[in-house]
KOLNU-565572 format. One line per field, with one value per atom (N, C-alpha, C): atom name; x, y, z. Coordinates in steps of 0.2 Angstrom, whole numbers, m for minus. Example, Ala and Ser with C-alpha at 12.3 -4.5 7.8 and 13.67 -1.06 7.14 Angstrom:
% residues 2
atomo	[N  CA  C  N  CA  C]
px	[66  62  66  64  68  64]
py	[m28  m22  m16  m11  m5  0]
pz	[39  39  39  35  36  39]
***
This chain:
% residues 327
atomo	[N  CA  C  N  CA  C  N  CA  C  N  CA  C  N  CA  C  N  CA  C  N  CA  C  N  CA  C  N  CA  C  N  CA  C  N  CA  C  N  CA  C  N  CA  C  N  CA  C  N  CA  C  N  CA  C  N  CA  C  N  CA  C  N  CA  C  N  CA  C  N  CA  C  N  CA  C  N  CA  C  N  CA  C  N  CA  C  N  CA  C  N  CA  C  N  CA  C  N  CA  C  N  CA  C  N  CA  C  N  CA  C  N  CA  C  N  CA  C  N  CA  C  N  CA  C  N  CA  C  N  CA  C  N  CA  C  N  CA  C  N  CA  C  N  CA  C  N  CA  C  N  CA  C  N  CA  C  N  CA  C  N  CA  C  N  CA  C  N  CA  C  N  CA  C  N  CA  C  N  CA  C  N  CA  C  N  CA  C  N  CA  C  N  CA  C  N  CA  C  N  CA  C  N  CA  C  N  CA  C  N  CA  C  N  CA  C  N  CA  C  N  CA  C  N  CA  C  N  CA  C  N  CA  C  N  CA  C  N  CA  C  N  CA  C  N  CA  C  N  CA  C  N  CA  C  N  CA  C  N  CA  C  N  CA  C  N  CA  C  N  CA  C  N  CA  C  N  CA  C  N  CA  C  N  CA  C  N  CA  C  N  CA  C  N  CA  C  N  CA  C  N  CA  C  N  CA  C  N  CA  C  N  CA  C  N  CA  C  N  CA  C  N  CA  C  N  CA  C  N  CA  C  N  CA  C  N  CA  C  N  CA  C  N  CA  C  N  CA  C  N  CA  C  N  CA  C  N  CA  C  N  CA  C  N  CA  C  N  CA  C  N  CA  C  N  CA  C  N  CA  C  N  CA  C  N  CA  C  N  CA  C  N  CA  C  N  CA  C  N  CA  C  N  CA  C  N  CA  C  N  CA  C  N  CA  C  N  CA  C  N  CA  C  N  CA  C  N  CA  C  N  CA  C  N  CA  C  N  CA  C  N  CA  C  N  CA  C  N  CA  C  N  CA  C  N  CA  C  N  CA  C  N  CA  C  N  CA  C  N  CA  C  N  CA  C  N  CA  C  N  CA  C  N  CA  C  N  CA  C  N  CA  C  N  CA  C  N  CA  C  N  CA  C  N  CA  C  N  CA  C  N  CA  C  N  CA  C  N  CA  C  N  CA  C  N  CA  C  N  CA  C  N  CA  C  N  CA  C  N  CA  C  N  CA  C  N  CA  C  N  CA  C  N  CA  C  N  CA  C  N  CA  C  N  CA  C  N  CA  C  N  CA  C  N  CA  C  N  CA  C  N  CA  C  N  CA  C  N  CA  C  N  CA  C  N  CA  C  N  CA  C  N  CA  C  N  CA  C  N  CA  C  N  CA  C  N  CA  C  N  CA  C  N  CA  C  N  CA  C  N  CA  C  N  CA  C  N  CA  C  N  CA  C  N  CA  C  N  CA  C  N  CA  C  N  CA  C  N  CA  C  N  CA  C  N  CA  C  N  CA  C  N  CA  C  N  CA  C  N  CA  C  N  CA  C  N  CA  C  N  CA  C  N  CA  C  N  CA  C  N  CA  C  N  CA  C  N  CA  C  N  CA  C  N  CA  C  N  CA  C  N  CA  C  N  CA  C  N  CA  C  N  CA  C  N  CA  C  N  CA  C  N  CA  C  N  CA  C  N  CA  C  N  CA  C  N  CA  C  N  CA  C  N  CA  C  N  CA  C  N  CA  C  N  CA  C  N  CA  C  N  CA  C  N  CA  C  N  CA  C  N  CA  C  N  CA  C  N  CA  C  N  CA  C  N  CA  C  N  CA  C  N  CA  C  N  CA  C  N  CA  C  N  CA  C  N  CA  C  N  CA  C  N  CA  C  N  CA  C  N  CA  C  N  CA  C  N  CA  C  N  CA  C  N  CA  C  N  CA  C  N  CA  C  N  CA  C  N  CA  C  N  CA  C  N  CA  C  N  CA  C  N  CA  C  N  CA  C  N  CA  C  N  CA  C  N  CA  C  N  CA  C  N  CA  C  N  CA  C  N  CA  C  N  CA  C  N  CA  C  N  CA  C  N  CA  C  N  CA  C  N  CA  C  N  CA  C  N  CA  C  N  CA  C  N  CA  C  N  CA  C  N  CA  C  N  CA  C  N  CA  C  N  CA  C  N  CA  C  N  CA  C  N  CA  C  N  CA  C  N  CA  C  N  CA  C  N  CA  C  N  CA  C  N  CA  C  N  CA  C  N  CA  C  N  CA  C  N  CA  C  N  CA  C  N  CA  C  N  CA  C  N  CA  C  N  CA  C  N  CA  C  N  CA  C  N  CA  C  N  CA  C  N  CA  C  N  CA  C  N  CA  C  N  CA  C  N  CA  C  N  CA  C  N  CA  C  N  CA  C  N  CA  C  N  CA  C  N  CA  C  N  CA  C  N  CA  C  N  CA  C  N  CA  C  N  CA  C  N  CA  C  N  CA  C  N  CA  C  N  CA  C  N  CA  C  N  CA  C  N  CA  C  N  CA  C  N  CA  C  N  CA  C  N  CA  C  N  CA  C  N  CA  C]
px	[m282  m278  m279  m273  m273  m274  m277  m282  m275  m267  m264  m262  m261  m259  m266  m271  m277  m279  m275  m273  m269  m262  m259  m260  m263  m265  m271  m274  m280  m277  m268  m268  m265  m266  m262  m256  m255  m247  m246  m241  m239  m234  m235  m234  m224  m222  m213  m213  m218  m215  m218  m226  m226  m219  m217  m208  m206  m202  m198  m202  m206  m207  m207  m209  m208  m200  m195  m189  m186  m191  m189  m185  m181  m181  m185  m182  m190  m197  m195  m204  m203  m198  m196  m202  m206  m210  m209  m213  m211  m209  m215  m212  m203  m203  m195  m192  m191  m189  m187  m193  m191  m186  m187  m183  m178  m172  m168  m164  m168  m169  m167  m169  m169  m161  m160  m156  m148  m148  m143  m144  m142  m146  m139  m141  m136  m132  m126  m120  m123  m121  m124  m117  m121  m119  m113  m107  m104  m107  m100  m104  m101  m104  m102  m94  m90  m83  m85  m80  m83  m80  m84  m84  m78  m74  m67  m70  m77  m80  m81  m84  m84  m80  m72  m66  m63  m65  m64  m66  m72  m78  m75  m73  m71  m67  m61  m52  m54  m60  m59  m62  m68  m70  m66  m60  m56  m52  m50  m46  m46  m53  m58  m57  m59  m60  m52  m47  m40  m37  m42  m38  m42  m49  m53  m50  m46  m43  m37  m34  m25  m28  m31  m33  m38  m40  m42  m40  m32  m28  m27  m25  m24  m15  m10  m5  m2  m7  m6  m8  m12  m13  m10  m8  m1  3  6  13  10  4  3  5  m2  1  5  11  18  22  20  22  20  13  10  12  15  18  26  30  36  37  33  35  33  27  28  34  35  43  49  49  53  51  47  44  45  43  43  49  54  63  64  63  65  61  54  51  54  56  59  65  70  79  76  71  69  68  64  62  69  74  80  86  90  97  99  98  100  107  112  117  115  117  123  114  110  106  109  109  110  107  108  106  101  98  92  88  89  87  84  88  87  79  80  76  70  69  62  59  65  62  58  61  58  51  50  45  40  34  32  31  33  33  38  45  51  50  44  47  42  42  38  44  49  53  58  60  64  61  54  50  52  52  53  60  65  73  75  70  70  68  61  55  60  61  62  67  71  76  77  70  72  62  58  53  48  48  43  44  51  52  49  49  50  40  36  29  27  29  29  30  38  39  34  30  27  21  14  11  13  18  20  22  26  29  25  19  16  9  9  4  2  9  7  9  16  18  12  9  6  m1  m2  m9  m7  m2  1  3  5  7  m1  m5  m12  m15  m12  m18  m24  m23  m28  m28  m21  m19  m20  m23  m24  m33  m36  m44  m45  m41  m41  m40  m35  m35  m40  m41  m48  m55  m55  m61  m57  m62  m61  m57  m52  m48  m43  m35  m32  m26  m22  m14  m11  m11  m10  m13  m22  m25  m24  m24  m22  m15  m10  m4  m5  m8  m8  m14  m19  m22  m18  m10  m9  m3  m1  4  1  m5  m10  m9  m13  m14  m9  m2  2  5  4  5  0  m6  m11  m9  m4  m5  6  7  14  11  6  5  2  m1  m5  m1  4  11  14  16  17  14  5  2  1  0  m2  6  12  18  18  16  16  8  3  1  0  3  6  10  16  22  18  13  12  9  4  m3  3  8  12  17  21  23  19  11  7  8  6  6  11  17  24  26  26  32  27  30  28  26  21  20  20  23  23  30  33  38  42  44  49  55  60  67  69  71  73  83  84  91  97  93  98  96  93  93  87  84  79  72  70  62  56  54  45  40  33  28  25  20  17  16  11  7  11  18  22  27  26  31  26  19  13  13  14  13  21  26  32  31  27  27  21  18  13  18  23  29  31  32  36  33  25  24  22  21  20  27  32  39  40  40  41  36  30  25  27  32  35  41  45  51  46  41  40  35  33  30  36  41  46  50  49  49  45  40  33  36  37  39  44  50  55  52  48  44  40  37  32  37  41  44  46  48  52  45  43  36  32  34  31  37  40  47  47  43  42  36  33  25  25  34  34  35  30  30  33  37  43  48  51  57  56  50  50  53  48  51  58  61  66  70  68  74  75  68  67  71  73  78  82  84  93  96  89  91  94  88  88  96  97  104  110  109  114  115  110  111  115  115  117  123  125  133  135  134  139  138  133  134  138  140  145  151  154  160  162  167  167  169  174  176  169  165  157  153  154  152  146  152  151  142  138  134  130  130  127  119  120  116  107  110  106  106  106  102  96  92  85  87  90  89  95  98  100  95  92  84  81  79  72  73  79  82  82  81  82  77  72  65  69  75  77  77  75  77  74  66  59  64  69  70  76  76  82  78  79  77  82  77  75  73  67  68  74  77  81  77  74  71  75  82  85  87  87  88  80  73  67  66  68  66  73  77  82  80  77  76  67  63  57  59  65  66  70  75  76  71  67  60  57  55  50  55  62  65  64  66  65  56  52  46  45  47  48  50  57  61  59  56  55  47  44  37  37  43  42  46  50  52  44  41  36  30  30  24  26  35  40  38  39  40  33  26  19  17  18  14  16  20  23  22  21  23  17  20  14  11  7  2  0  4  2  m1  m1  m3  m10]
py	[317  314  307  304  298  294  288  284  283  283  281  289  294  301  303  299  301  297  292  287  293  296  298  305  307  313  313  307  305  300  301  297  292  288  281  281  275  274  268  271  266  258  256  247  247  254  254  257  263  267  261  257  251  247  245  241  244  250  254  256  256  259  255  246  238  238  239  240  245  249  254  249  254  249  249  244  242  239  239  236  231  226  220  214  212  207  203  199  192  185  187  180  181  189  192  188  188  187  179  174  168  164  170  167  170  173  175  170  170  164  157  155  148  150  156  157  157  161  159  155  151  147  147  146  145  142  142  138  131  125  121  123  122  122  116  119  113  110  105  98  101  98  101  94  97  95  91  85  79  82  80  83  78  80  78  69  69  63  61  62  58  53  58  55  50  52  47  39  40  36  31  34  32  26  32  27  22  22  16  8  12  5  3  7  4  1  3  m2  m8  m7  m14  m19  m18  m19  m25  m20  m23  m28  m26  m33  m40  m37  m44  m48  m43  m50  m52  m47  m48  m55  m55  m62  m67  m66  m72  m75  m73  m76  m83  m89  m93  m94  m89  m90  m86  m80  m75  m79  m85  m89  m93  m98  m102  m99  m95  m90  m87  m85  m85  m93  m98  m103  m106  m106  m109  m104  m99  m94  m95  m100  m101  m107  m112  m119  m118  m113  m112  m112  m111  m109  m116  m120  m128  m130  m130  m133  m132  m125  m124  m127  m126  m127  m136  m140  m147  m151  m148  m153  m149  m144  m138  m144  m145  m150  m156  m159  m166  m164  m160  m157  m157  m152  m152  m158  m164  m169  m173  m175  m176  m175  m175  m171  m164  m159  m154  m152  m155  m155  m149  m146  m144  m139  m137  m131  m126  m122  m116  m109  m102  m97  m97  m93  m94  m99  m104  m111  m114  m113  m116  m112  m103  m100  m102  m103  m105  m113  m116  m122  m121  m115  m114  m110  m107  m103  m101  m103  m103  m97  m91  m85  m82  m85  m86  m90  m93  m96  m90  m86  m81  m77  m75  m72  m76  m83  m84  m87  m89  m87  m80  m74  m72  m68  m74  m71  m75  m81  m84  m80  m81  m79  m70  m67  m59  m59  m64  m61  m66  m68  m73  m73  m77  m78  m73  m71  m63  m58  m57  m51  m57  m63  m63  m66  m64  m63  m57  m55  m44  m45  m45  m43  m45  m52  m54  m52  m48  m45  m39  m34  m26  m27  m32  m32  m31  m36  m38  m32  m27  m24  m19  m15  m11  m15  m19  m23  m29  m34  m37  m35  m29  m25  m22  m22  m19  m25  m29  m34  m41  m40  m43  m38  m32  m27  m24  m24  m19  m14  m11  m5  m1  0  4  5  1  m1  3  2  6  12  15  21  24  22  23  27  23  25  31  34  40  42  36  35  40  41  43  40  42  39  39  44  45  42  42  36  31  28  22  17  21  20  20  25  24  18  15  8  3  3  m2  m4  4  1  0  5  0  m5  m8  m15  m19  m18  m24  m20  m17  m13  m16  m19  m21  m30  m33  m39  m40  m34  m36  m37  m34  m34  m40  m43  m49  m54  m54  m59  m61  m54  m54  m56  m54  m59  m67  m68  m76  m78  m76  m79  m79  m72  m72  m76  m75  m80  m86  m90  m96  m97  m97  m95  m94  m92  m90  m98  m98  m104  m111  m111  m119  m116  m111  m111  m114  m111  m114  m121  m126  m132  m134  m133  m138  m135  m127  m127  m124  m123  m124  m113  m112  m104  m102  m94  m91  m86  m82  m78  m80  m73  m75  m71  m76  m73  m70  m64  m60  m62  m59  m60  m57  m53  m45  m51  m56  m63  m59  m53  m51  m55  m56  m60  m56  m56  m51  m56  m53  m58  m61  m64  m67  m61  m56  m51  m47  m46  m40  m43  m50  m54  m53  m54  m52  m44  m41  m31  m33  m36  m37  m39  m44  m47  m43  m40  m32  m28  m25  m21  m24  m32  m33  m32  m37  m37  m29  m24  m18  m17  m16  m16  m20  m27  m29  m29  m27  m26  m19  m14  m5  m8  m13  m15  m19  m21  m24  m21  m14  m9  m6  m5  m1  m5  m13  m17  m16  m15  m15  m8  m4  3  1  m2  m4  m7  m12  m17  m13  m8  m4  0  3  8  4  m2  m6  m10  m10  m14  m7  m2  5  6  0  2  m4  m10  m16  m17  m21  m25  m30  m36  m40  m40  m45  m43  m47  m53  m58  m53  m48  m43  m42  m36  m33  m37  m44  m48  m50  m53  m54  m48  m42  m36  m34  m33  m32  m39  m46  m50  m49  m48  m47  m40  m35  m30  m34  m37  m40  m44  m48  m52  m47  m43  m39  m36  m33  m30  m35  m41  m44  m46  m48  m47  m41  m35  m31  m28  m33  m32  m35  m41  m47  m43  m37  m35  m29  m32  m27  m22  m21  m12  m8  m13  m7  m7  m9  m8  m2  5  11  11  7  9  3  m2  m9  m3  1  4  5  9  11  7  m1  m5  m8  m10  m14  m21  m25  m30  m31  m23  m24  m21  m19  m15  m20  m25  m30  m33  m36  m40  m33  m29  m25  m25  m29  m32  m33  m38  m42  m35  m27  m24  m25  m30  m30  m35  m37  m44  m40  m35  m31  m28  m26  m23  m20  m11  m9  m11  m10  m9  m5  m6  m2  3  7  11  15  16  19  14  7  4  4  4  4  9  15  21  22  21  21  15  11  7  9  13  16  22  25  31  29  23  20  18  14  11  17  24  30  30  33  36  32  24  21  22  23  24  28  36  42  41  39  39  33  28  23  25  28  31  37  41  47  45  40  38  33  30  26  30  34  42  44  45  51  48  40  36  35  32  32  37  43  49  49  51  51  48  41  37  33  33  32  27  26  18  14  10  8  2  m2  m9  m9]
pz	[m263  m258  m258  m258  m257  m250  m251  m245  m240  m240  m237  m232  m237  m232  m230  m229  m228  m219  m220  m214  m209  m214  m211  m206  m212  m207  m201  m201  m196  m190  m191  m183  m183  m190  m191  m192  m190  m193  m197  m201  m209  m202  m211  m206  m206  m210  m207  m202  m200  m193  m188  m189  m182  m182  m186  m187  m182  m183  m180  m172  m172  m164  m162  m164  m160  m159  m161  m162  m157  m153  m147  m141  m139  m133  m129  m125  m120  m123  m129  m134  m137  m133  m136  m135  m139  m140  m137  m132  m131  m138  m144  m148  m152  m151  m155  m149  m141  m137  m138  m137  m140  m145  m150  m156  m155  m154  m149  m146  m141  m135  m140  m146  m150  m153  m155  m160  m155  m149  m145  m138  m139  m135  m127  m122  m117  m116  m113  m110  m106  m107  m101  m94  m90  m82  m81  m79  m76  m72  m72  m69  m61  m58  m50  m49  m45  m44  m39  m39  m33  m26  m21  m14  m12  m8  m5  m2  2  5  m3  m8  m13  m15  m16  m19  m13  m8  0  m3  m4  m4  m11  m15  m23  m21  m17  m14  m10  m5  m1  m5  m10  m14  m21  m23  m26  m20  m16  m11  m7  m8  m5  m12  m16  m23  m26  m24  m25  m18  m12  m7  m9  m9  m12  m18  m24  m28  m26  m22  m20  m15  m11  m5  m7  m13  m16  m23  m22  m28  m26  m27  m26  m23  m26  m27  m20  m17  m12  m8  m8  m1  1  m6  m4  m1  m2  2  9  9  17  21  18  21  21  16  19  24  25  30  36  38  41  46  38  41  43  42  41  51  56  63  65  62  65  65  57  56  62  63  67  74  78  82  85  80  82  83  79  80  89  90  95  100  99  105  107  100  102  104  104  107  112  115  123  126  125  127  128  125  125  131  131  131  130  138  135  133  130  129  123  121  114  113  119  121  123  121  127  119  123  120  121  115  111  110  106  109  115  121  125  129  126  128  124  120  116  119  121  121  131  133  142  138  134  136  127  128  120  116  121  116  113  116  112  106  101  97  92  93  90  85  90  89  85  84  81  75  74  69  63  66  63  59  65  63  59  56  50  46  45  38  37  40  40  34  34  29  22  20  12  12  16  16  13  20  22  14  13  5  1  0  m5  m8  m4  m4  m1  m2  0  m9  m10  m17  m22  m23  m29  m27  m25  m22  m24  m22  m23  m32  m35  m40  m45  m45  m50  m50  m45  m44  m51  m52  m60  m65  m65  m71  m73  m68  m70  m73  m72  m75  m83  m84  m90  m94  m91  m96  m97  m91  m94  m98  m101  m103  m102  m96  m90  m86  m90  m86  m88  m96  m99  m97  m96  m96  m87  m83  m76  m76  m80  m82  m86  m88  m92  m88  m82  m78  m73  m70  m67  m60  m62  m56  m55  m58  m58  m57  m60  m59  m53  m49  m41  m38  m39  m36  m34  m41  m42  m39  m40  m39  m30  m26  m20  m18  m20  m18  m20  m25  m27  m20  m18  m13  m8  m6  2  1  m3  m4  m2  m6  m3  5  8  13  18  15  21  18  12  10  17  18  22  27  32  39  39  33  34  34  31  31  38  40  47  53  52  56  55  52  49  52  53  57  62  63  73  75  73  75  74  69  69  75  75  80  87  89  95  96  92  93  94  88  89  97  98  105  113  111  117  116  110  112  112  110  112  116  120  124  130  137  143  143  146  147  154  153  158  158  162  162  157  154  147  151  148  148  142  145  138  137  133  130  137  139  143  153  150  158  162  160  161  163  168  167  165  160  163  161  163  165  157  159  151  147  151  149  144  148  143  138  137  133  127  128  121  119  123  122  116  119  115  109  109  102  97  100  95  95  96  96  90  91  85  77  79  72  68  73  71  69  70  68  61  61  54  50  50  45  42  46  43  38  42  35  30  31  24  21  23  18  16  18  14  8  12  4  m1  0  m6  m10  m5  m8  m14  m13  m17  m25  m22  m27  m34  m30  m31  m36  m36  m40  m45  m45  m48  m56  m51  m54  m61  m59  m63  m70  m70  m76  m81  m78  m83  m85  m89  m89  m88  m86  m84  m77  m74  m65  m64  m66  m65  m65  m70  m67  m63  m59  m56  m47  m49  m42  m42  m46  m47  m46  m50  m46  m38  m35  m27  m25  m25  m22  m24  m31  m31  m28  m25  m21  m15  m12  m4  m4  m10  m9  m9  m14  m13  m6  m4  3  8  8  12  12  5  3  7  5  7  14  18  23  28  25  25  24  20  20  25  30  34  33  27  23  24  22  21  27  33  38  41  39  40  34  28  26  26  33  35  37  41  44  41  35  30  25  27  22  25  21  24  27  25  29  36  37  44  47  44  47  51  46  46  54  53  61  69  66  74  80  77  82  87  88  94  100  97  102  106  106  110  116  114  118  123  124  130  136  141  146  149  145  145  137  133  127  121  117  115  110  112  109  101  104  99  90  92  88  85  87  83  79  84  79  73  76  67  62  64  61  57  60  57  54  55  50  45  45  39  33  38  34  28  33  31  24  28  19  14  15  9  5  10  6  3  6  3  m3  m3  m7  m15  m13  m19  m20  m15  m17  m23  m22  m27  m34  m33  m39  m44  m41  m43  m46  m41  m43  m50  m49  m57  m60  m62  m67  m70  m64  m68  m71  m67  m69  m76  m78  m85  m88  m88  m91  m96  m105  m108  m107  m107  m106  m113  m116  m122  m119  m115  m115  m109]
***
């Protein structure tokens, strides 16, 4: 008898049946386990999804990020400041008329030159229809076209911004770069009123008198009112600005909108669609100057404003979202 069936019949086992019984289930070796373990190795874990406060967090310091270069351009401050100096200008012929001959006074006029927070308001029955758009527009215009034609539009898309994002900081920004237009005139226009003209009760349009206190409540009425027409210009600017890489079109197109508007507001056949233009909008402030307030002329006037943002907000959206980004 051989030494191996001599194993076998004493109890041992051959080195194929130890194989096979290591091979049982449940007799899974730890080093077989390891190499296993080497040979199929695991899925890595996603990345965890950014929490809503995250992307919050993201949008406000890109929004921060875009007013610090929009209000430390040199170009965007000139255009405040001439907007600044534009209520002096008005302000000081009106001083010296007063000091004169009230002959060839009366109206308007004659009410700014009685009382200093009426030159607030004709401050902005100036600036509202040539000025005001046309530093809203180079600001809103140049916001995507001039990112694409310095070729940087493509480098900001790049980062983990998004195209929605993105495109919504560009229109806060001139959105918070209109209200600042609008303040830097009213309070110009208020600060030049104090020193050239005499304070106290304002005379409103409707011969109405109210006291200083509510003639100021009126003029935060106002600027909150024309600071909404000139987001709804930026809206305009904005869509427009999403269709070129030069930001010179873009401004140029948002004026020859404004001009056009006003021609055909000048044609009386077209009367019946003066309502639903913007720059019959922009003037409706004067409602602050009636008594009672005409509230109906504000609110058509902020629901004019709304649809234009709607409406030149989702075109601006159509056109980025899809739109290849070469430059």
């Amino acid at each position: 008898m051989s030494t191996a069936e001599t194993r076998t019949r004493a109890g041992e086992t051959s080195p194929a049946q130890t194989g096979a019984a290591r091979r049982e289930p449940g007799l899974v070796p730890v080093a077989e386990t390891l190499r296993s373990a080497e040979r199929h190795p695991g899925e890595p874990a996603p990345a965890p999804a950014a929490s809503p406060a995250r992307a919050a967090a993201a949008l406000w310091r890109l929004l921060g990020s875009e007013l610090g270069l929009t209000f430390r351009r040199p170009r965007n401050l000139a255009m405040l400041a001439v907007l600044a100096v534009v209520p002096v200008i008005i302000g000081v012929p009106l001083r010296l008329m007063s000091d004169g001959s009230d002959e060839g006074m009366g109206g308007f006029i004659q009410n700014v030159a009685g009382n200093s927070l009426m030159l607030t308001f004709m401050a902005f029955s100036f600036l509202v229809l040539l000025l005001m758009p046309v530093a809203v527009s180079v600001v809103a215009g140049d916001s995507i076209a001039g990112e694409a034609g310095g070729g940087t539009l493509r480098y900001l898309l790049a980062a983990p911004a998004g195209r929605t994002r993105l495109l919504l900081v560009k229109y806060l920004n001139a959105v918070v770069f209109a209200y600042a237009a609008t303040v830097v005139v009213a309070a110009s226009a208020l600060v030049t009123g104090l020193i050239l003209f005499p304070a106290g009760p304002v005379t409103l349009l409707s011969g109405t008198t109210i006291p200083m206190a509510e003639g100021l409540l009126r003029i935060l009425i106002t600027v909150g009112y024309v600071g909404a027409g000139m987001a709804a210009l930026a809206a305009v600017a904005l869509a427009l600005s999403t269709f070129t890489e030069v930001s010179i079109g873009a401004i140029a197109g948002t004026m020859v909108l404004i001009i056009v508007c006003q021609v055909l507001r000048a044609i009386p056949e077209l009367s019946a669609i003066a309502p639903y233009l913007l720059p019959t909008r922009f003037t409706d402030f004067d409602a602050v100057l009636r008594s009672p307030i005409d509230m109906g002329a504000l609110s058509g006037g902020l629901l004019t404003f709304g649809a234009y943002i709607v409406l030149f907000g989702s075109i601006a959206w159509a056109r980025f979202s899809g739109k290849d980004i070469t430059s």
